[in-house]
VEXTI-766377 format. One record per atom (N, C-alpha, C): y, z, x. Coordinates in steps of 0.001 Angstrom, whole numbers, plus 500000, padded with zeros to 6 digits. Each point is the difference from the previous one (the first is absolute). Last residue first. Example, Ala and Ser with C-alpha at 12.3 -4.5 7.8 and 13.67 -1.06 7.14 Angstrom:
% VEXTI-766377
497750507080512850501190500060500820501090500730499230494280499930500290501190500000499110501200500000500900
% end
This chain:
% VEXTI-766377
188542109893393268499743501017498628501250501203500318498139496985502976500686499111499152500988500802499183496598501447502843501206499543500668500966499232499045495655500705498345500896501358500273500906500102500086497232495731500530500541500944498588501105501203499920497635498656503874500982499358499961501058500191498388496127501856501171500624500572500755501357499457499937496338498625497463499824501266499624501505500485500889497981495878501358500774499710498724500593501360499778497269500404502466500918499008501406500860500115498618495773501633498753500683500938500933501316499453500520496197498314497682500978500146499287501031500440500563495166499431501685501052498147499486501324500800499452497528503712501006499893499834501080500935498465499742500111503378496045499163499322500524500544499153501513501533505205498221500496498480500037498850499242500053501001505696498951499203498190500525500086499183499038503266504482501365499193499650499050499368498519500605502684505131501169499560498828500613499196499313498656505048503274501235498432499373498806499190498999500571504194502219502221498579500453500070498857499873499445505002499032499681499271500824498733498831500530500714502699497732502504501042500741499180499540500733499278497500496352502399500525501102501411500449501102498848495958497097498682501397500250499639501328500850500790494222497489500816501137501586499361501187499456500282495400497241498862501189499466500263500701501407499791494206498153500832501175501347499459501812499457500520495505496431498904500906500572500896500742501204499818495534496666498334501353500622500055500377500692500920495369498106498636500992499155500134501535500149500050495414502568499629500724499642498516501318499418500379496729500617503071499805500131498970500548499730499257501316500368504040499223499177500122499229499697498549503431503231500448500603498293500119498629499325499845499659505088500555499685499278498905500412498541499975500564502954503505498973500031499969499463498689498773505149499492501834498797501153500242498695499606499254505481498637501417499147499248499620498896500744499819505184500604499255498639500219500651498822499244499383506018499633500584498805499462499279498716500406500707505545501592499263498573499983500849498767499630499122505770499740499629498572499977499288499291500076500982504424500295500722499836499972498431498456500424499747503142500726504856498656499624499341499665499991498558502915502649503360500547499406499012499026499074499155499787502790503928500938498672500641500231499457498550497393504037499727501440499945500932500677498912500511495695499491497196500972501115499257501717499859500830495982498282502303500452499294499241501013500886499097497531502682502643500974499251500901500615498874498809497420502704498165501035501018499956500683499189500933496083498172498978500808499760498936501168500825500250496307500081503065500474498783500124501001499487498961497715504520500914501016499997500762500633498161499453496783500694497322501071500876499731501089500045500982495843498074500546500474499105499378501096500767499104498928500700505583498862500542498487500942499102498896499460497835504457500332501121499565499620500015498880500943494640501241499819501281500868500251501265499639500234495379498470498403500359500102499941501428500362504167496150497943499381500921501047498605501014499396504061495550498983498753500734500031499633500665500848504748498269497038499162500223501547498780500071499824504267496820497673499026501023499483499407500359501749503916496505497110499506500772501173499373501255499960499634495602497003500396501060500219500074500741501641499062495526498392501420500062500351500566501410500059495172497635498819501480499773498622501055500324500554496706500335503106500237498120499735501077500421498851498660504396501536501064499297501371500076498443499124496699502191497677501494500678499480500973499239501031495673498857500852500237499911498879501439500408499467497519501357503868500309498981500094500808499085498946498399504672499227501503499805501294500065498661500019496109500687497456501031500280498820501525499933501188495504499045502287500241499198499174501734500414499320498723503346502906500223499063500452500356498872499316497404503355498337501940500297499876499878499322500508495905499367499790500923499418498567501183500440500380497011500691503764500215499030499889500862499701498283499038504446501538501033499093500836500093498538499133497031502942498017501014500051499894501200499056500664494752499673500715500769499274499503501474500272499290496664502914501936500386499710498555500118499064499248502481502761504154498683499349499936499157499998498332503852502424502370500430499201500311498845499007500342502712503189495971499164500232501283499633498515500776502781500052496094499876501437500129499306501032501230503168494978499641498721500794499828500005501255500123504653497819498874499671501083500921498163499701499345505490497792499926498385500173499686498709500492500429505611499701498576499458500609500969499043499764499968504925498029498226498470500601499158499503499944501786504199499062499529499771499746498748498857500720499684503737500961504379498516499278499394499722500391498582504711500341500952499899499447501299497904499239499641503313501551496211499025500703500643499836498800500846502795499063496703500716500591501151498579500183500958498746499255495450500775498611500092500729500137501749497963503731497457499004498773500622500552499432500415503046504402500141499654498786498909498940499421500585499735504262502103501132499033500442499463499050498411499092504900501524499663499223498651501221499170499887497377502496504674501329499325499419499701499646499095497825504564501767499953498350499083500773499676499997497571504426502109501297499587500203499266498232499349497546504726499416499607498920500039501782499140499846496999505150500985501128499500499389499668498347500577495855502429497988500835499973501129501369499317500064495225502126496882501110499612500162501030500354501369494410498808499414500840501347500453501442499308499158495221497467499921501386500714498728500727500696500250497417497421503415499680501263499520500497500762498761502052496337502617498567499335499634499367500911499248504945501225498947499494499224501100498640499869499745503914500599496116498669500884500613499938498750501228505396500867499339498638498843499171498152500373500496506277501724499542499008500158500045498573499212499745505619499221501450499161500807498917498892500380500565504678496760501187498912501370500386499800500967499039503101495095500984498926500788499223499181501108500678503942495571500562499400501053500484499598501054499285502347495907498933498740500029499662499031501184500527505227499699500031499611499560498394498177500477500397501919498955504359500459501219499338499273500662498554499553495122501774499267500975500752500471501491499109502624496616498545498870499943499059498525501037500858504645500086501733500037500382498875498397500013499109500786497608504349500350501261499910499806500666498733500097495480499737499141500400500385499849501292500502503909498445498439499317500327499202498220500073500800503346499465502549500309501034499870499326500118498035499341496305503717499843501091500179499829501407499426501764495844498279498381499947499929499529501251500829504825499401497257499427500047501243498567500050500246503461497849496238499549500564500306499693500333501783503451497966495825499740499852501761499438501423500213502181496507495756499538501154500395498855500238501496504470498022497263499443499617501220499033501331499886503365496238497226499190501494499890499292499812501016504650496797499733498514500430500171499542501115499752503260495483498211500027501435500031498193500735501029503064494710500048498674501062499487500553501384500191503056495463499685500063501439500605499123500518499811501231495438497001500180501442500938499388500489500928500666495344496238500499500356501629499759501406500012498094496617495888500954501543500318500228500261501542497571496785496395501147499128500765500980501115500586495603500317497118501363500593499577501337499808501128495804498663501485499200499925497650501508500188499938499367500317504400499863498223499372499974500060498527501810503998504034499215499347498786500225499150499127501047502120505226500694498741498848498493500044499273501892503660504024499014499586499154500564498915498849501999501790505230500041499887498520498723499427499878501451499914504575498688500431499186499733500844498513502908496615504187499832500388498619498949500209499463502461500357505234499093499349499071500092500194498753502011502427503967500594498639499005499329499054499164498566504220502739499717498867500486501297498444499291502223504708501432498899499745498964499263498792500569503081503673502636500184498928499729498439499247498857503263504405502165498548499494500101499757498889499475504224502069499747499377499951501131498731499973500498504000497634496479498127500904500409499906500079501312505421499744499033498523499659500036499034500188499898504346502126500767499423500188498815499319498834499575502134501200504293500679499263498800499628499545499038497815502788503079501369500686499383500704498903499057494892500068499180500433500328501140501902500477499932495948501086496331500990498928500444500360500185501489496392502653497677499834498909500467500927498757500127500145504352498930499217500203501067499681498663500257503533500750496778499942500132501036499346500256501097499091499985495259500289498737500583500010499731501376497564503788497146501148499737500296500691498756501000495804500807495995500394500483501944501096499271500226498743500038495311498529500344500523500325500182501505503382497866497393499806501738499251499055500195500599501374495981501726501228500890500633499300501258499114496240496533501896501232500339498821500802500943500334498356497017504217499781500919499297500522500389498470499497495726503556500814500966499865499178500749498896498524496079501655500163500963501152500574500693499849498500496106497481501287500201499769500449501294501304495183498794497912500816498689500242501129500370500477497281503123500357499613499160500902500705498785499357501513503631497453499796500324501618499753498828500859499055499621495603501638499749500010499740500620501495496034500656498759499265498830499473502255499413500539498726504658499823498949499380501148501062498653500137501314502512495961500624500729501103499816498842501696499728500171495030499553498498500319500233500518501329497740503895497158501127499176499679499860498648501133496782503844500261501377499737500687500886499017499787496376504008498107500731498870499963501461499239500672495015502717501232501256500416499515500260498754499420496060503599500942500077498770499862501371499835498869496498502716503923501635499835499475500115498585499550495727503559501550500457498825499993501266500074499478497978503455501604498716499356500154500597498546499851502198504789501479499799498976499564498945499082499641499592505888499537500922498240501223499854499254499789500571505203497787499691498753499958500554499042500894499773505796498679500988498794500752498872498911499893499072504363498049501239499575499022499994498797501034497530503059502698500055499837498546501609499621499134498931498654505203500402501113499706499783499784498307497796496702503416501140500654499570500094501261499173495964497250502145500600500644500624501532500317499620496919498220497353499609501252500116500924500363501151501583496069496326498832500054501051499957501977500355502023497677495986500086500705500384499056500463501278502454495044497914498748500731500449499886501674500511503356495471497382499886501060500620498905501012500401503064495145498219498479500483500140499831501287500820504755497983498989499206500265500792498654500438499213504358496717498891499357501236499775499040500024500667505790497525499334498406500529500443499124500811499729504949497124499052498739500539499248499013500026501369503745497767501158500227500195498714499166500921499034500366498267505825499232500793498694501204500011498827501054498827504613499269499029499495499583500347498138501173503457503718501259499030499970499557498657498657496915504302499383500188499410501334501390498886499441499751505068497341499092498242500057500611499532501182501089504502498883498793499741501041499341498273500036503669502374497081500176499837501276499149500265501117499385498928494998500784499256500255500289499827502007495162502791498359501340500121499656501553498796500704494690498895498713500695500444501058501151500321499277494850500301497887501143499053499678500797500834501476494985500603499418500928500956500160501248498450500527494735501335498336500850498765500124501128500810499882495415502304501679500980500185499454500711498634499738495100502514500918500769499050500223501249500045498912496291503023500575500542500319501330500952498489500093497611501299496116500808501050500231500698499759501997497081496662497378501299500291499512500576501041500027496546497683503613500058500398498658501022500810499638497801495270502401500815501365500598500363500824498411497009496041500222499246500742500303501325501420500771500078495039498500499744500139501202499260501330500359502547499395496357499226499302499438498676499790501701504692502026500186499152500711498748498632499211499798502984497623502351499365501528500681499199500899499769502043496402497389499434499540500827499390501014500867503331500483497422498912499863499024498961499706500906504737499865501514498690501416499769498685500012499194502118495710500589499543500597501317499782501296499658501817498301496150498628499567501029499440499824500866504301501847498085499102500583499021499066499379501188503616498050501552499805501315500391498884501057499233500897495112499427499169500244501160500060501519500457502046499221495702498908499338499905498795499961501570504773501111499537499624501060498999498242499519500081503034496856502091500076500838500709499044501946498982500757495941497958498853499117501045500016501516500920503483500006496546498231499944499238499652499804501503504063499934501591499895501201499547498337499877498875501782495814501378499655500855500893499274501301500293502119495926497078498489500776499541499592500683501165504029497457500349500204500577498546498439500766499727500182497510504285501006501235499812499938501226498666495788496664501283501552499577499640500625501485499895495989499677503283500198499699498931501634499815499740496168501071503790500927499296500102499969499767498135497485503216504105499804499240498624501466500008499498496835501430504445501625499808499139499706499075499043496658503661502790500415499195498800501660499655500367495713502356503586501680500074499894499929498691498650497286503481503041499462499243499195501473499879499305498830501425505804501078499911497979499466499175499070498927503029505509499798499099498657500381500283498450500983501836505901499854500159498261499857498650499387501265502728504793499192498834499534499688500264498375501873503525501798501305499256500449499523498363499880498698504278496876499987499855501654501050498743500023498946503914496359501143499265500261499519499784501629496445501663497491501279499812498827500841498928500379495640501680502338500662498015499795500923500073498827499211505126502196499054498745499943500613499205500538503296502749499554499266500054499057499044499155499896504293498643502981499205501652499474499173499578498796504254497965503982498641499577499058499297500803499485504838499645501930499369501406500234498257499360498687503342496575501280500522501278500598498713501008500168499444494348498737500321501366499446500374501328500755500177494704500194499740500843500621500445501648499537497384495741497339501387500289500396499921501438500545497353495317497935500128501006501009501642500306499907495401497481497430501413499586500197499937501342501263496442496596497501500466500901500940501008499856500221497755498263495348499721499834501227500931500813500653498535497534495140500163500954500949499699500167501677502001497322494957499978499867501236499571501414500805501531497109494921499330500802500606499902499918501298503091497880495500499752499449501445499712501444500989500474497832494292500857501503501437498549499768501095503696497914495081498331500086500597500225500646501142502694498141495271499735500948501162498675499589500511501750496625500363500656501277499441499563500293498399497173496471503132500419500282498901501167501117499781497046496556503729500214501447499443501167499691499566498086496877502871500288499895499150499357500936498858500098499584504912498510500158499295500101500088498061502911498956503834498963499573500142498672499912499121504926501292499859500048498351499973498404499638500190501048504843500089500474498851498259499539498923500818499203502555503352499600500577498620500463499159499070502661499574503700498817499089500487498996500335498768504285502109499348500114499025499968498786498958500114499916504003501104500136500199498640499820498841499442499851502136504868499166499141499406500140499712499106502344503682501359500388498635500671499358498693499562499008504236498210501202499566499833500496498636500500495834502421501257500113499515498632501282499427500271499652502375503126498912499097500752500495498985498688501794504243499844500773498680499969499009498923500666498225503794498994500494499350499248500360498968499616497732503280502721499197498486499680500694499379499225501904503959503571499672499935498970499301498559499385501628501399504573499620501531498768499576499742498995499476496740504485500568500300498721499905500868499326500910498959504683498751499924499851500017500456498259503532497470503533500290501289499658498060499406498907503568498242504340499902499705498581498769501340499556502990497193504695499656501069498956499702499644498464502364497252503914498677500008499183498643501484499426505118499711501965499904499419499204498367499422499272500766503337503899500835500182498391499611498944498720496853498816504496501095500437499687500136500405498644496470498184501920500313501742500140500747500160500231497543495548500553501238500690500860500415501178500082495906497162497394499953500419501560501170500278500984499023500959494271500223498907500897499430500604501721501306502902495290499429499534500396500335498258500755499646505859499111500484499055500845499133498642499553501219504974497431499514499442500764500426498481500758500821505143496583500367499048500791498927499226501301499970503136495009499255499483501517500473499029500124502798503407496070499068498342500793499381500259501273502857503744497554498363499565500243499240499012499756504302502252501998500252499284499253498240499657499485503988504267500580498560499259500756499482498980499062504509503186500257499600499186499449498435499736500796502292504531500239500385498912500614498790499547499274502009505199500275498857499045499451500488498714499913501154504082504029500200499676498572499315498836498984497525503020503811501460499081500182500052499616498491497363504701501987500330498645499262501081498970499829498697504845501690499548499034500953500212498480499412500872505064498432501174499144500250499498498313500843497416504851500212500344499543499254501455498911500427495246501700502807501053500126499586500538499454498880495952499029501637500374501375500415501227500631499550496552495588498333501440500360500698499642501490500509497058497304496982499585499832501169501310501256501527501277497435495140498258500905500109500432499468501586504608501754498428499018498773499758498341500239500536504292503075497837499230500603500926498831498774500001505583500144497795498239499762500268499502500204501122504788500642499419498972501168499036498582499687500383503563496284500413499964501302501260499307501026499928500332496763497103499099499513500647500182500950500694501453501828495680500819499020501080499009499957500538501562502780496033499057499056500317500440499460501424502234503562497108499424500682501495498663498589500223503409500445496246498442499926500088499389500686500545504205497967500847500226501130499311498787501054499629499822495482502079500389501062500947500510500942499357498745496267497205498840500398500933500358501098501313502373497526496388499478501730499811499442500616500838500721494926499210501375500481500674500092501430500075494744498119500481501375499226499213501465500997501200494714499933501006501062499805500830501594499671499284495845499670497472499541501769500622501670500015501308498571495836497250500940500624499277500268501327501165497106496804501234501228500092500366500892500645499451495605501768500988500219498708499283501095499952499994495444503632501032501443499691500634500251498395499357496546504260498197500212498494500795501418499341500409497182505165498574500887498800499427500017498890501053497023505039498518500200498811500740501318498935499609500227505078498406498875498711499694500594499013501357501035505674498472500183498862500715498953498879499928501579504129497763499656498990499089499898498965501125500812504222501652498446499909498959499777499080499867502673499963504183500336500582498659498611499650499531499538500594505050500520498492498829500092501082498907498681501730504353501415499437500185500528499294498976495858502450500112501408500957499975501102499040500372495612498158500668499896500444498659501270500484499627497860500498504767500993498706499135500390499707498547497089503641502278501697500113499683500252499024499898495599499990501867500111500125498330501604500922499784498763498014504390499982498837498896499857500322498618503313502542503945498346499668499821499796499056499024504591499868502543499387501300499249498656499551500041503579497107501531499524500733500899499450501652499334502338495458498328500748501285499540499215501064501231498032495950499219501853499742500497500611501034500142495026500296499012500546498841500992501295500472500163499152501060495538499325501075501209500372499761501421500878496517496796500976500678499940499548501306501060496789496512499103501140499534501183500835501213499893496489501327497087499582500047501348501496499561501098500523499087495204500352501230500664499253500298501075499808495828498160501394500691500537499902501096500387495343498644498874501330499463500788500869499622500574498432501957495845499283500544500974500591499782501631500992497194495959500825501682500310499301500730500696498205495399499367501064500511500800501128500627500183495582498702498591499952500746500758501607500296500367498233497422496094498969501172500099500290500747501117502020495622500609500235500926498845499751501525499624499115497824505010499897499424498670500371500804498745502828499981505048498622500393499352499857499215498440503839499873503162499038498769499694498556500589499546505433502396500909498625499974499784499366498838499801504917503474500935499840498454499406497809500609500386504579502826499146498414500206500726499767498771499831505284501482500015498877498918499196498784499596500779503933504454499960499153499315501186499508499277498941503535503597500379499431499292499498499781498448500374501206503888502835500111500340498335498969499695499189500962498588504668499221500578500066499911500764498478503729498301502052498569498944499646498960500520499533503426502832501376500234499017498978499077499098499438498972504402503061500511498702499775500089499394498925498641504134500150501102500043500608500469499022500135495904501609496700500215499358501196501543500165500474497754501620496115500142501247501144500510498722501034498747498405495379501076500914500388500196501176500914497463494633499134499677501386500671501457501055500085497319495303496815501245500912500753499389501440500597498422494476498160500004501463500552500759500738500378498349495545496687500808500706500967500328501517500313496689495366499920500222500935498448501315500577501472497317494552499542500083501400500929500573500925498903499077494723501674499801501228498694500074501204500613501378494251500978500022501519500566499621501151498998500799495041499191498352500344500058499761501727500670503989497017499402499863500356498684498410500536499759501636498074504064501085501351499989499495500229498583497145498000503710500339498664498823500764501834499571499112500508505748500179499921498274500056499396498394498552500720506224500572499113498591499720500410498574499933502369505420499051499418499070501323499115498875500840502483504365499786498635499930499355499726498938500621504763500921499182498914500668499500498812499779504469502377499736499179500824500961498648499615500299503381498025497076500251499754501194498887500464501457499458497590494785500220501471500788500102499541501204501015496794495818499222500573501049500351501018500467500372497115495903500588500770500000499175500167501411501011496252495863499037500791500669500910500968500695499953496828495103500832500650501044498784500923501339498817494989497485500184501046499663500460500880501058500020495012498396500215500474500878499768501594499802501459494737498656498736500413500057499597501323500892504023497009498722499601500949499348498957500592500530501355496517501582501472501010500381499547500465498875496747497021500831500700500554501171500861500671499858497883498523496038499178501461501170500530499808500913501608496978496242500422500897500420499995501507501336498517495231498296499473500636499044500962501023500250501463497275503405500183499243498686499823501153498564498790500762504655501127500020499849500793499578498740495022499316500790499905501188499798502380500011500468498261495757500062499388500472498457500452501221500498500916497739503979501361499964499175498759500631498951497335499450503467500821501254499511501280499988499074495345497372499727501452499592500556500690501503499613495285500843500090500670499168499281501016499849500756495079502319500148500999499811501194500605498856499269496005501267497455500535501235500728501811499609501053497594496460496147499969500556501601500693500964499947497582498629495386501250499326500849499793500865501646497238498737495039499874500679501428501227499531500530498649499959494474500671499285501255499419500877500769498714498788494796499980500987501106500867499201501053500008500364494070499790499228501349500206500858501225500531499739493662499787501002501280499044499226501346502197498735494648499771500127500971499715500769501437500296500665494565501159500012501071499053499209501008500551500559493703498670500221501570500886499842501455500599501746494379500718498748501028498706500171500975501697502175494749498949500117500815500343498944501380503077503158496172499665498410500677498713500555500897502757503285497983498255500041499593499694498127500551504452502487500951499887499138498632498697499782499371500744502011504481500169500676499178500081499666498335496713497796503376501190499773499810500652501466499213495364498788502542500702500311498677501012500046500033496315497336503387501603500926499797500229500153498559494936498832502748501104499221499327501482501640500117496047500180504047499985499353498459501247499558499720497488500124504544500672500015499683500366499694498414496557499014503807500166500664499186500522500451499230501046498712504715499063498780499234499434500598498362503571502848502052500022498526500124499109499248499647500292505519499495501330499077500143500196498735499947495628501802500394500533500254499239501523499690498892497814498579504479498728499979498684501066500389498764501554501571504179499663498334499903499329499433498823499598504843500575501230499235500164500492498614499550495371501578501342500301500370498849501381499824499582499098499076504349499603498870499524500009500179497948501271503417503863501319498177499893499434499676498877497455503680500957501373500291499478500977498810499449495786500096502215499831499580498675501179500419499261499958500000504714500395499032499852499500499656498013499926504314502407501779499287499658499875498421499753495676502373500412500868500483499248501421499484499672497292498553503458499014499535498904500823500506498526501065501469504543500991498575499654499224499386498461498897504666501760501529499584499709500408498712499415495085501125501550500333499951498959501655500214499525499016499302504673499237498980499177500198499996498669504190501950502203498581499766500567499333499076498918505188500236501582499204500485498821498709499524500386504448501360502899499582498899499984498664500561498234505380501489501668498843500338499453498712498763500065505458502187501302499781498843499966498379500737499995503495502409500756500349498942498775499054498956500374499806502706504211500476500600499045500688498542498792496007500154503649501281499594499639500622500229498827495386501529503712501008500001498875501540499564500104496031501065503311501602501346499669500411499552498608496550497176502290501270500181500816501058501203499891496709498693497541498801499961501296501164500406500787500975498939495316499862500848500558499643500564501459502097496089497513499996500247501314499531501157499915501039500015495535500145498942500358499678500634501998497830502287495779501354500096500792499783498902500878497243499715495840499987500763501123501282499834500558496584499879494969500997499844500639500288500854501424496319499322497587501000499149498540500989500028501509495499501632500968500397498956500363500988499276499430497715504708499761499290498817499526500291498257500149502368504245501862498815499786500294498775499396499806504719499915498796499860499864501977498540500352499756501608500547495586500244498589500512499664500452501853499543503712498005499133499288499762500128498535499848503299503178501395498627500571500814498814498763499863503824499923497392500484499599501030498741500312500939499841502136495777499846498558500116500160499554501498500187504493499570498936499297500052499888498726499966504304501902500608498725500196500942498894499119499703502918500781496273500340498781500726499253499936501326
% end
């Protein structure tokens, strides 16, 4: 994970937001070739999911076709939607701070192993939870350095304070149940990063992770309002303006990507989890009674989709939710799952979740109350058992004209992250092997084998020298590729080996040379970043030849 991370900051995929300044933690700006990348991320997406879009097999073998349409909605909504969807009095994960130095906790993110010292005299001092933020690969190593630290021995006795079988674990609310002081568990035990002491932790408290903001020229309470977590309900609300406008069909499903935010606690891992994030976000709106097909159907094809994108089938998982992990809303969910490098073998992170949320959205914003089996009523009655959030009152039932039917859409929602598969497809493409340099020496040779279709540049064109008349035909064939729309580079500069091992590392499908013979026999050498095969092209053919590919 080093290296990659080494090699987005230095080839330009990706940089720490405000660096000049120290950096802002969660938050990531993306360089030249970053945005060229995340944005063929959207646009393959987009392509795929929506303007593109095939027919439906029915489990009955019916064949049908669906509709599929885009929206943009605004980042900054009437704060009654997010009290309504639920994220104000849900939205929230447990945190935890230290006293000793003020740092902040997300409490289900604490890892650590546990140590005991049977010579100590103090109580506390028994047994101790080494906590840690090292990376996987490092962080039994450590603990036991912190444990050395705490315990005031040298750094190769730390080792002596953990049982054999001791493994890392992660703290979660179960870890605090009604056992938890029989256990010997307790926040009082933990030894927090950074601390000196043990016991420094306040107990674990709600945090809510909306960005609160202001808007008007008074800055008061009341004009508050809140920066959106999610692109959803952007949809939801609009449902109504969707049918009447653009006269769509149930089913059909209504695309949208764009920036959401939420103030995350403890941000980590790259652009896993920052606090600016982009969502490639589906709701797709069908009849109740055909929910469960539609929901089986977008969950097969979005993994399919990954797969097809170029992530490969040992490191991706579709992983169904157990009953008591589905969100308040959920009836069915499943996660797309990525075994990125910075986790621990066996662990996987999200890439996408794609749930079903029944008429959950769509009865919320008409009606402001919640279902009584999907969340408990009472968070949202007041005492004399009113909404206490209040709906628009509008009607955004669905009426079909063929079958004179009043209901309730059902939604499948599948809701990607453009970030965090772009992550994934960097990861997926990182390569290191071997390739002869100008000299046939073999030398190690780092390659992203990013899909064509993702690869930030399409093709490279390189004279072989810089007289000849070489220049002048790559020039022609760059000018040429930029009018069909490819994005392609040219360069003149260095030996014509150093110039394929730089293309290689930013990912580069094809390098097109131009050399001695073009002038002759009218061609072009075209190498292959993956195979290294070079074969000629004719010089008229080359634009087609490339685009072909891309196709292919």
């Amino acid at each position: 994970m080093d290296a990659i991370v080494s090699l987005c900051k230095r080839r330009g995929f990706l940089f720490q937001s405000s660096e000049i300044y120290g950096g802002f933690q969660g938050f990531w700006d993306y360089g030249p070739l970053g945005v060229e990348l995340k944005r063929n991320v959207r646009e393959a997406w987009w392509r795929d999911m929506v303007t593109s879009h095939d027919e439906y097999t029915a489990p009955d073998g019916a064949v049908s076709s669906f509709d599929m349409v885009g929206i943009e909605t605004s980042i900054i909504m009437n704060p009654q939607v997010w009290k309504c969807s639920g994220h104000y009095d849900l939205f929230h994960d447990m945190m935890v701070d230290c006293r000793e130095t003020k740092k902040r906790f997300r409490f289900d993110q604490i890892r650590g192993r546990w140590a005991t010292n049977g010579e100590a005299e103090a109580d506390e001092n028994k047994r101790v939870f080494i906590t840690t933020d090292a990376a996987p690969e490092e962080a039994v190593d450590d603990t036991e350095r912190r444990a050395a630290e705490f315990y005031e021995v040298k750094k190769k006795y730390g080792k002596k304070f953990f049982a054999e079988d001791s493994t890392i674990e992660t703290v979660d609310m179960s870890w605090l149940g009604p056992d938890a002081a029989a256990a010997g568990k307790s926040l009082d035990g933990v030894l927090a990063l950074g601390a000196s002491k043990v016991g420094t932790l306040t107990e674990p408290r709600e945090f809510n992770l909306m960005f609160k903001t202001i808007v008007g020229a008074l800055g008061t309470e009341e004009d508050a309002a809140f920066l959106r977590p999610e692109t959803a309900q952007g949809i939801f609300v609009n449902f109504k303006n969707v049918c009447d406008s653009s006269r769509v069909k149930i089913p059909f499903g209504v695309a949208q990507i764009g920036k959401s935010f939420r103030n995350e606690i403890t941000p980590r891992n790259f652009t896993f989890r920052s606090r600016e994030f982009e969502q490639m976000e589906i709701e797709f709106f069908c009849h109740p009674d055909t929910s469960q097909d539609w929901y089986k159907y977008w969950r097969d094809r979005r993994m399919a989709w990954y797969k097809a994108m170029g992530l490969s089938d040992e490191r991706l998982i579709l992983r169904e939710h157990d009953p008591d992990e589905l969100s308040h809303y959920s009836t069915g969910t499943a996660d797309v799952e990525y075994a990125f490098p910075f986790l621990d073998d066996g662990e996987y992170g999200e890439l996408e979740g794609i749930a079903h949320r029944g008429d959950f959205d769509l009865r919320s914003h008409m009606e402001g109350k919640l279902d009584e089996k999907s969340n408990p009523l009472e968070l949202q009655l007041d005492a004399d058992g009113n909404p206490k959030w209040k709906g628009s009152g509008k009607d955004l039932q669905y009426f079909d004209d063929q079958t004179r039917e009043r209901f309730t859409p059902h939604v499948i929602e599948p809701s990607a992250g453009a970030d965090r598969a772009t992550l994934a497809f960097l990861c997926e493409a990182y390569t290191e092997d071997e390739a002869p340099d100008d000299k046939g020496v073999m030398q190690k040779r780092v390659s992203l084998k990013l899909h064509p279709r993702l690869a930030p540049i399409k093709a490279a064109i390189f004279p072989l020298i810089k007289k000849l008349g070489m220049p002048e035909t790559a020039l022609g064939i760059y000018r040429e590729m930029k009018a069909a729309g490819l994005n392609v580079i040219y360069s003149q500069q260095g030996a014509i080996g150093r110039r394929y091992r730089q293309q290689d590392e930013i990912g580069t499908p094809w390098c097109i040379t131009i050399d001695g013979d073009t002038a002759t026999d009218g061609a072009v050498t075209v190498r292959d970043r993956d195979t290294l095969e070079q074969t000629r092209v004719p010089v008229s053919e080359v634009t087609n030849e490339i685009l072909s590919r891309l196709r292919g």
